[in-house]
C-alpha positions as CSV (number, residue, x, y, z in Angstrom):
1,X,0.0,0.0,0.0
2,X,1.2,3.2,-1.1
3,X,1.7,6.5,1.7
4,X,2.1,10.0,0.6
5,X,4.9,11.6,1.0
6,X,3.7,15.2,1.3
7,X,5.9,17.9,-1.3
8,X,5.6,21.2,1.4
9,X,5.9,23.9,-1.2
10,X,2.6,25.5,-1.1
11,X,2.2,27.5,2.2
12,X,-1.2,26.2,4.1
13,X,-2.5,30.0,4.2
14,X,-2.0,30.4,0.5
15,X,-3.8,26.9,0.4
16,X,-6.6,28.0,2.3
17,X,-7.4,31.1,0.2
18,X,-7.4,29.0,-3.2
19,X,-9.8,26.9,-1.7
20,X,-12.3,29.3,-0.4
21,X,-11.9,31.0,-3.7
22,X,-12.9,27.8,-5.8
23,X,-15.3,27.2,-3.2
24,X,-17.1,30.4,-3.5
25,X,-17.0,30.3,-7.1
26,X,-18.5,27.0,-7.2
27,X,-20.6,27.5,-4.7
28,X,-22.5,30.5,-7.3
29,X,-22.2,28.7,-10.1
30,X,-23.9,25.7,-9.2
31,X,-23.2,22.1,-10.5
32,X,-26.0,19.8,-11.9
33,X,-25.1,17.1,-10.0
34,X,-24.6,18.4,-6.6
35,X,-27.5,19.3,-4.1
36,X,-27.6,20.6,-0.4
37,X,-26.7,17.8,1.0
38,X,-23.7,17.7,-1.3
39,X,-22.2,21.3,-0.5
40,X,-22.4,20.7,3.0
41,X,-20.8,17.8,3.2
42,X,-18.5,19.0,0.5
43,X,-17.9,22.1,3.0
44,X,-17.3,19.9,5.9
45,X,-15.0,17.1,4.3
46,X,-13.0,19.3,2.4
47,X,-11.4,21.4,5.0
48,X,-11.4,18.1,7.4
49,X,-9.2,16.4,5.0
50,X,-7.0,19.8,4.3
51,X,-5.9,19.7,8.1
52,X,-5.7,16.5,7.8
53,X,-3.2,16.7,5.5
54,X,-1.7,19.6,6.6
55,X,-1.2,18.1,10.1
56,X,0.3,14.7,9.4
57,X,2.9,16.3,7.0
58,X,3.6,19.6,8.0
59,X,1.4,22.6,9.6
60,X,3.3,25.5,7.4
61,X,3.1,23.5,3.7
62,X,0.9,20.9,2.0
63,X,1.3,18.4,-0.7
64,X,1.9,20.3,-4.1
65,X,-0.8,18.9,-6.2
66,X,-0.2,21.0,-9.2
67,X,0.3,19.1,-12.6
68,X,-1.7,16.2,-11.7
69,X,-4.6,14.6,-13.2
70,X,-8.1,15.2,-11.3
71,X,-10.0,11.6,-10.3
72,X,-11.4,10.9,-13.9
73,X,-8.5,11.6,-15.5
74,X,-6.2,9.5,-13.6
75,X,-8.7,6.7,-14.0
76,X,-8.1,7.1,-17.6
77,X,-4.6,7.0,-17.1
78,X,-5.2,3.4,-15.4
79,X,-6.7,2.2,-18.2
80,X,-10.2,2.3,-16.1
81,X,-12.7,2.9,-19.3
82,X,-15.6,1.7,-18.2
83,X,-15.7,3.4,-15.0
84,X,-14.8,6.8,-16.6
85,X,-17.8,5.8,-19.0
86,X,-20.3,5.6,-16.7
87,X,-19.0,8.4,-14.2
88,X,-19.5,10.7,-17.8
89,X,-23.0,8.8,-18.9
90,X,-24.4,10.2,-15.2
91,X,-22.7,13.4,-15.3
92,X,-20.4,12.9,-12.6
93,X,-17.3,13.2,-14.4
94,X,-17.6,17.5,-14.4
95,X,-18.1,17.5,-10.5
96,X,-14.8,15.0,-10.3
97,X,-13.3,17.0,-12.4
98,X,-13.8,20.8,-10.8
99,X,-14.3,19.9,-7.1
100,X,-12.6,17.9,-4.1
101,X,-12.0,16.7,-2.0
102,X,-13.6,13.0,-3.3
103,X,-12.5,9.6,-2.6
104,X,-13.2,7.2,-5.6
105,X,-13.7,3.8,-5.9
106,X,-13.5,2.7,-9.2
107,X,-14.1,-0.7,-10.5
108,X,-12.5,-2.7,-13.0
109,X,-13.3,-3.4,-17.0
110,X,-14.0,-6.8,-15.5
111,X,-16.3,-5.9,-12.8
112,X,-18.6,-3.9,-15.0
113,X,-18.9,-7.2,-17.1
114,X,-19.6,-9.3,-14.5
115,X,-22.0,-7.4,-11.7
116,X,-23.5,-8.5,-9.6
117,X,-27.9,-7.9,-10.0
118,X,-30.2,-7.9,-7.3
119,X,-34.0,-7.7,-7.1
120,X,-35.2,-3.8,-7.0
121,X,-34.7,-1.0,-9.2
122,X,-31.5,0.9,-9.1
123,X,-30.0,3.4,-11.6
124,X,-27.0,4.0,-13.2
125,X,-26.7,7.3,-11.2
126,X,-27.5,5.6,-7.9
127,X,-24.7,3.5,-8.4
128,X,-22.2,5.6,-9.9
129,X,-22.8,8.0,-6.5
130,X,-22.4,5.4,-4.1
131,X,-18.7,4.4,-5.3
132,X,-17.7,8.6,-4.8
133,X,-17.0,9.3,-0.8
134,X,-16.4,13.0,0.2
135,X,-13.1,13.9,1.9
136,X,-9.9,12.4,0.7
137,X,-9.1,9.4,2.4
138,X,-6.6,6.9,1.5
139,X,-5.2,3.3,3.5
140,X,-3.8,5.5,6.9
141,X,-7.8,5.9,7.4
142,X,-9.0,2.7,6.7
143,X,-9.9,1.1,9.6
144,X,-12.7,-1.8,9.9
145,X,-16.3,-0.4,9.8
146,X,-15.0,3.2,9.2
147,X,-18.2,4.7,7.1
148,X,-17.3,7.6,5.0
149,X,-20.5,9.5,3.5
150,X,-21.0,9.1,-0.1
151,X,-22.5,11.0,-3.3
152,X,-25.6,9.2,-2.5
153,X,-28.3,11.0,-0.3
154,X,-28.1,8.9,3.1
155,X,-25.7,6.2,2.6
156,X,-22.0,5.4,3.5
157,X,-19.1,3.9,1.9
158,X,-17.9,1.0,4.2
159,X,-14.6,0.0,4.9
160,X,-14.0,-3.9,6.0
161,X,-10.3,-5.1,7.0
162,X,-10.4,-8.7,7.7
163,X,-7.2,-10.2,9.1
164,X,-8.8,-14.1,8.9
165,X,-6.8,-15.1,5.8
166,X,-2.9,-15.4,5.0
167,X,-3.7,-11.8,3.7
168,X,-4.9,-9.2,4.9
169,X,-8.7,-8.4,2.5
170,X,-9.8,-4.7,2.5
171,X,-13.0,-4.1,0.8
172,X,-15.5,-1.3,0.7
173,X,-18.9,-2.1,0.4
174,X,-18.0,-5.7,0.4
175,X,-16.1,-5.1,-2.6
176,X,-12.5,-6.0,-2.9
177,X,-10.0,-3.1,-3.1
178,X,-7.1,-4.5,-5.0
179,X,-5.0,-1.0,-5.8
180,X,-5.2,1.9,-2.9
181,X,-3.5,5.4,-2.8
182,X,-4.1,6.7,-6.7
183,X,-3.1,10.1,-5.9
184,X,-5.4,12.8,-7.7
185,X,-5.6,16.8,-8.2
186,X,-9.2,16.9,-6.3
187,X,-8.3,13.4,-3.8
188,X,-7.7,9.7,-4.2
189,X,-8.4,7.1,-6.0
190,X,-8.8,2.8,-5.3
191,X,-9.2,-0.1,-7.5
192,X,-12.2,-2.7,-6.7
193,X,-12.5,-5.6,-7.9
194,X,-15.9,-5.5,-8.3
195,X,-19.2,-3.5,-9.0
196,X,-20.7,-1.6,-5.5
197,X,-24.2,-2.1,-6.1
198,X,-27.8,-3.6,-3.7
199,X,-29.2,-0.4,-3.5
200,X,-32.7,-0.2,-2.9
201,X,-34.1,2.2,-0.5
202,X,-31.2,5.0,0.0
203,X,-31.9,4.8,3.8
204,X,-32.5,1.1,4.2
205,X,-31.5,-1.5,7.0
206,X,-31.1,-5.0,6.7
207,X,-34.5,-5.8,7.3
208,X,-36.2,-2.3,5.8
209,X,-34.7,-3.2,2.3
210,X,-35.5,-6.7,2.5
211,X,-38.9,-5.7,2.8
212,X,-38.7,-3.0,0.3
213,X,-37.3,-5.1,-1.9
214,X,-37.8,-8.6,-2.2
215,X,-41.1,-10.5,-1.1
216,X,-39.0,-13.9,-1.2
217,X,-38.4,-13.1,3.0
218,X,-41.9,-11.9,3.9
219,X,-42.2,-15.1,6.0
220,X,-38.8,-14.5,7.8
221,X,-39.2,-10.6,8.4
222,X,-42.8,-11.5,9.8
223,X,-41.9,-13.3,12.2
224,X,-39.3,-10.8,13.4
225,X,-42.2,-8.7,13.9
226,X,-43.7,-10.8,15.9
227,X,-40.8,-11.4,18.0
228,X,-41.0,-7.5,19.1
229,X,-37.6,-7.7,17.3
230,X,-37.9,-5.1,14.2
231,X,-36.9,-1.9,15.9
232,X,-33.8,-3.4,17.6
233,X,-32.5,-4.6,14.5
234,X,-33.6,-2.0,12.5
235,X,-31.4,0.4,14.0
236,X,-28.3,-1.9,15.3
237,X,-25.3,-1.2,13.8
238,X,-23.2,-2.9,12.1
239,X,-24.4,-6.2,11.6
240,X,-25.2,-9.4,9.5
241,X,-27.9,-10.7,8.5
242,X,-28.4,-14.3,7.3
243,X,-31.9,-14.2,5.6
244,X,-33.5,-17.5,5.0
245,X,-36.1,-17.5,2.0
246,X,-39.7,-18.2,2.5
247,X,-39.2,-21.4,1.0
248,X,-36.7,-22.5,3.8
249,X,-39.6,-22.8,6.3
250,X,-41.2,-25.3,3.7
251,X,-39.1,-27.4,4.4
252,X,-39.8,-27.8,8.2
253,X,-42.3,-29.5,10.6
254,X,-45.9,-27.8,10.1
255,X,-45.7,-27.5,14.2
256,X,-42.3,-25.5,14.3
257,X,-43.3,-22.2,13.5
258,X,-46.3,-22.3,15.7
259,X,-44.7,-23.7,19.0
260,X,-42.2,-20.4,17.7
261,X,-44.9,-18.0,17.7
262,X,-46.4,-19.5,21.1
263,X,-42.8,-19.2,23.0
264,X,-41.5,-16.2,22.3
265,X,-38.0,-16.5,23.6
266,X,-37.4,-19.2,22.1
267,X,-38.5,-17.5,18.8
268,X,-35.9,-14.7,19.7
269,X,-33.2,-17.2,19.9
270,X,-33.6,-18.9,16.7
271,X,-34.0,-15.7,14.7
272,X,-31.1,-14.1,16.5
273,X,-29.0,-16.4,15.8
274,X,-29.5,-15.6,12.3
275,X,-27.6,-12.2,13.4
276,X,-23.9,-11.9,13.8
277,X,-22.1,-8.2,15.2
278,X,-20.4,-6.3,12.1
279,X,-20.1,-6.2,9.0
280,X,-19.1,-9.7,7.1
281,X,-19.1,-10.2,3.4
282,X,-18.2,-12.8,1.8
283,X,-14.5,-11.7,0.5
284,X,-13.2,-10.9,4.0
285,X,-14.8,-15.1,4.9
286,X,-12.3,-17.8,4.8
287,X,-13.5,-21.7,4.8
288,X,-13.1,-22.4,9.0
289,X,-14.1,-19.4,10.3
290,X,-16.8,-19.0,12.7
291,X,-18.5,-16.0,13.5
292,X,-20.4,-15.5,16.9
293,X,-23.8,-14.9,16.7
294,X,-26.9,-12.7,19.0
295,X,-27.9,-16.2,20.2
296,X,-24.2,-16.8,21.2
297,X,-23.7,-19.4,19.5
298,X,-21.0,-20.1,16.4
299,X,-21.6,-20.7,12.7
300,X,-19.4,-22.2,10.9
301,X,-18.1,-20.5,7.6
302,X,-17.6,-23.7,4.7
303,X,-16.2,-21.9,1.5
304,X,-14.5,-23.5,-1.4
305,X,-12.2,-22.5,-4.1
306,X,-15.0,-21.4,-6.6
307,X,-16.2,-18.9,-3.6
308,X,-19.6,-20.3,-3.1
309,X,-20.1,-20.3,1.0
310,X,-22.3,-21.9,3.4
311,X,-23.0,-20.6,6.8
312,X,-22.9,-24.0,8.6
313,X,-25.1,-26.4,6.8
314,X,-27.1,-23.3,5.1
315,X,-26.4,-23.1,1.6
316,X,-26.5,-19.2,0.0
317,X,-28.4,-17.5,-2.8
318,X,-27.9,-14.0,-3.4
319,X,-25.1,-12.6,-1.0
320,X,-23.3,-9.3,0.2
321,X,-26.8,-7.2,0.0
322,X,-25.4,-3.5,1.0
323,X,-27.7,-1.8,3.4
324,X,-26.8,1.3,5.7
325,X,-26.2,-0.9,8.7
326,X,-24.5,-3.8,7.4
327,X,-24.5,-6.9,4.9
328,X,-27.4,-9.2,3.8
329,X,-27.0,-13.0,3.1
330,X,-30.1,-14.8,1.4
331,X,-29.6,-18.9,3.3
332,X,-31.6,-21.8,1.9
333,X,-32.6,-23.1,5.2
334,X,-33.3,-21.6,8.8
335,X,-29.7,-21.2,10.8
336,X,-29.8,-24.1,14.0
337,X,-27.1,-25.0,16.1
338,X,-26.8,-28.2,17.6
339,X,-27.8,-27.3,21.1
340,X,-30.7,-25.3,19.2
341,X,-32.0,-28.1,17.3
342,X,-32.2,-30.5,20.3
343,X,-34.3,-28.1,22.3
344,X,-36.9,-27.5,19.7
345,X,-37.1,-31.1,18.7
346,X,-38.1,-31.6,22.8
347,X,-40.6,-29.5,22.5
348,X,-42.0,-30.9,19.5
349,X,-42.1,-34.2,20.6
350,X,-44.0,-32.8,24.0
């Protein structure tokens, strides 16, 4: 991973004026795909990340920035064609090109051939905007879970660092990063692997896009209402959610879910262990992990060399759902650990 090495030839006063200058300019002339929210946060992030700067290399200078390419330039320059294509298609590319500070993630030729497509309707706007963060943050800030606030109204860029593997796996937005530090004009720029994308209501939890979204885990999302459970998990953050599909409770006895609805702690425990603290997508998972669940009890992560992944003997559909508070995992089959399993088959057979 690539640091800066600050160039202190521009005095931080001098620095300051040129950017209220271009600020205020800006500011009059407008830009099409800016709003409020966009200026404020513009404001706020800009002048965080030129202290920022300032402080970590020098107070009296700041990196000389002159002569380099701004963001959609030097994704050009890195032979990045489709991203720069679909920044331009949604009008992005003039606000990357005349303002900062931005952070941009910015995918591969090869991710844009291969997205991944979820249920929901999203445009190409809504997901160009959610791979721009404002401020200028490179690998010194990323830190696991740290959220930075993108072009799109309401949600976050999220950073994962998972230290599982033989390697260390950075990704944002469950998304592998896979080049960091591309130093811009207007702020920096990172490689991902792959598409950002599962973006269905801007302000959206786990279980509130679910339900906006896709009517395959009505059953499941039910009964987490009935649990008195919605709010809680609504608003927890960060978290995991392993989703089984409607068809999953097809597949048990008739009598299950109403000896669940009739003892509802028992109900809490099966569906929290379905929950798991932070943020875990499938590229920071490594085949013999286990993860800690609400309930307290451990799933086991099985994951071969293709990448499909199981969440102990639940097999997965669609995966790495991005919602504001964390990651979405659809599972074939309701989530039971052992100790789990022998309880509720007790009270079945009572």
């Amino acid at each position: 991973m690539n640091r800066l090495d600050p160039d202190p030839q521009l005095c931080l006063f001098h620095r300051i004026k040129m950017y209220l200058l271009k600020y205020v300019v800006l500011l009059f002339a407008g830009c099409a795909s800016a709003n409020w929210e966009d200026w404020t946060f513009y404001n706020l992030n800009s002048l965080a990340s030129l202290f920022k700067q300032t402080w970590v290399s020098d107070w009296w200078s700041f990196p000389d920035l002159h002569g380099r390419p701004n963001l959609v330039q030097l994704a050009g320059d890195l032979n990045l064609t489709k991203c720069v294509e679909a920044l331009t298609q949604v009008q992005l590319a003039q606000m990357l090109d005349h303002e900062g500070w931005y952070t941009l993630f910015c995918p591969t030729n090869e991710a844009f051939m291969h997205q991944k497509f979820y249920p929901g309707v999203e445009s190409l706007t809504d997901k160009m905007r959610f791979h721009v963060a404002r401020g200028m943050f490179n690998t010194s800030d990323f830190k696991n879970e740290f959220a930075q606030r993108s072009l799109l109204a309401g949600r976050d860029v999220r950073i994962n660092v998972y230290t599982t593997g033989k390697d260390p796996t950075i990704t944002a937005n469950g998304r592998p990063v896979i080049s960091f530090d591309h130093l811009a004009r207007n702020g920096f720029l990172h490689v991902t692997s792959e598409v950002m994308s599962s973006v269905y209501d801007r302000q959206g939890s786990v279980v509130s896009e679910l339900e906006f979204c896709c009517p395959q885990f009505s059953f499941f999302l039910g009964l987490i209402r009935d649990a008195g459970m919605w709010e809680l998990v609504d608003k927890s953050e960060p978290i995991t959610l392993l989703a089984p599909l409607n068809r999953a409770f097809d597949r048990i006895h008739p009598d299950l879910v109403n000896h669940l609805k009739q003892n509802k702690p028992l109900l809490k425990k099966v569906l929290s262990n379905h929950i798991i603290p932070g943020t875990w997508y499938t590229a920071g998972l490594n085949n013999g992990d286990q993860l800690k669940t609400w309930a307290g009890e451990y799933i086991k992560i099985v994951k071969d060399k293709t990448g499909n992944i199981r969440f102990s003997q639940a097999g997965t559909g669609m995966t790495d759902m991005t919602t504001c508070n964390g990651a979405v995992h659809a599972v074939s089959k309701l989530v039971l650990p052992s100790p789990l399993e022998r309880e509720i088959r007790a009270l079945l057979a009572n």
